[in-house]
C-alpha positions in Angstrom: 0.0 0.0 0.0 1.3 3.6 -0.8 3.0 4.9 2.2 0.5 8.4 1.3 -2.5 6.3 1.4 -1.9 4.5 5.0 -1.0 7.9 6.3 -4.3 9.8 4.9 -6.4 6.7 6.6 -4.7 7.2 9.6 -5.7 10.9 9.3 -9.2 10.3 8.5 -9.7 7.7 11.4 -8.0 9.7 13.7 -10.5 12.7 12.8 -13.4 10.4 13.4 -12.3 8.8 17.0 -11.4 12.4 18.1 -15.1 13.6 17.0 -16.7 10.7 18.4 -14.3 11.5 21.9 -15.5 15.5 22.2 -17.6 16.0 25.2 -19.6 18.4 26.8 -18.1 21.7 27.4 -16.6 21.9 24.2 -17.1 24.2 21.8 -15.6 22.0 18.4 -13.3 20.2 17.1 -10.6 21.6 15.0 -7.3 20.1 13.1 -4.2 21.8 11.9 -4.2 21.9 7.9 -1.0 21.9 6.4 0.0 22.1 2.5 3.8 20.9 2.6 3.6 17.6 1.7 4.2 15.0 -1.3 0.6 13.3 -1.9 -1.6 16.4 -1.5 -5.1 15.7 -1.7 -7.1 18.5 -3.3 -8.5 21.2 -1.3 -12.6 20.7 -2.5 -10.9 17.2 -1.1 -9.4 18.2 2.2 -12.7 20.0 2.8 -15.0 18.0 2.4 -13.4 15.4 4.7 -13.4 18.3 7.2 -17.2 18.9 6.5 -18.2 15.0 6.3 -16.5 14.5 9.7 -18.0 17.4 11.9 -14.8 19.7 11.7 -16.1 22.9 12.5 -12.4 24.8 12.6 -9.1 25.0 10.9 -6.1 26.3 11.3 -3.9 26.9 7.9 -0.1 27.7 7.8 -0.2 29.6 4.8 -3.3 31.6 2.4 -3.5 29.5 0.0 -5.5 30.5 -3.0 -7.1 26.8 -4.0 -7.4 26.4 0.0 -9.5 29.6 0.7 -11.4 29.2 -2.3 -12.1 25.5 -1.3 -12.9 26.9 2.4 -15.2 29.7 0.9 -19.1 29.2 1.7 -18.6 27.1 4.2 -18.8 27.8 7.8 -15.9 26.3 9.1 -14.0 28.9 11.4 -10.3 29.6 10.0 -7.4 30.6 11.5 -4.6 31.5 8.8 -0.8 32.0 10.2 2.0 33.5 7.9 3.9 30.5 6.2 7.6 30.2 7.7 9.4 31.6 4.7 7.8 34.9 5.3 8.6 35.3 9.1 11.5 37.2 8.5 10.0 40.2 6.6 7.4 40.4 9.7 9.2 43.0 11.0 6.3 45.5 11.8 2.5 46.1 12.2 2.1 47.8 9.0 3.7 45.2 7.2 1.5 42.5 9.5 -1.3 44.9 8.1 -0.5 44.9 4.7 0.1 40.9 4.7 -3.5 40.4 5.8 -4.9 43.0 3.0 -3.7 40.7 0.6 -4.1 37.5 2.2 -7.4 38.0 4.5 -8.9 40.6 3.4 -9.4 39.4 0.0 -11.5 36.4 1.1 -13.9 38.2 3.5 -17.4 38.9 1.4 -20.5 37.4 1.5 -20.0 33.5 1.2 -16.4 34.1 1.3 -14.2 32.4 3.6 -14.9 32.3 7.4 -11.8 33.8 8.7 -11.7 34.7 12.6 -7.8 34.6 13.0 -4.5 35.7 11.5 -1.5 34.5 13.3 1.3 36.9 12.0 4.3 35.5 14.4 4.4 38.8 16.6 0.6 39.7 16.2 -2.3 38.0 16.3 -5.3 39.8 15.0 -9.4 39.2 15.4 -10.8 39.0 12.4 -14.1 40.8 12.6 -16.1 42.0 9.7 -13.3 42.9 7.3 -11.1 44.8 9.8 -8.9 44.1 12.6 -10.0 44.0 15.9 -8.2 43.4 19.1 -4.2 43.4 18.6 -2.4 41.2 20.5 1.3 41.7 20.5 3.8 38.7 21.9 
């Protein structure tokens, strides 16, 4: 069996045991989405599984274009961080600012893409209804 394979079932069971497990007091159940990888699944994919399996948040390590638009419409919460190649230019608010105008921004409209976070490695910012709320600085 292709090594890919075993390790997407093992994902997908995993998903299901964990959504069976959640108890009261919890708000959802969310997973941590990443796109580095040699067997990528498609994103309509990816979401779907997410969907089919009671996933109701996501965090992404990167914005994605074929991600978001797979994630628009739906009502899965998202959290996007800034991929690791960009870290280094992170240098500022403005530029934190100017990374989620292009990368955010973009994909908040009607039936657009349910974004509540953006983890910028120094900042996080709420997402709330196109503009940044509450800056959090590390």
């Amino acid at each position: 069996m292709e090594r890919g394979y075993v390790m997407m079932m093992l994902v997908c069971v995993v998903m299901v045991v964990l959504g069976c497990w959640s108890g009261d007091g919890v708000e959802g159940l969310g997973v941590n989405w990443g796109t580095m990888a040699t067997h990528k699944l498609p994103p309509d994919t990816v979401v779907q599984l997410l969907k089919d399996n009671g996933i109701q948040k996501v965090k992404l390590f990167d914005a994605e274009q074929s991600t978001m638009s797979a994630l628009a419409g739906t009502s899965i919460e998202v959290m996007v961080a800034i991929p690791n190649d960009q870290l280094q230019a992170m240098t500022s608010y403005p530029r934190a600012k100017e990374w989620v105008r292009r990368n955010v921004t973009r994909y908040n409209f009607n039936g657009g893409v349910n974004i509540k976070y953006a983890f910028l490695f120094l900042f996080l910012l709420y997402i709330k209804n196109g503009f940044e709320g509450t800056k959090q600085s590390f």
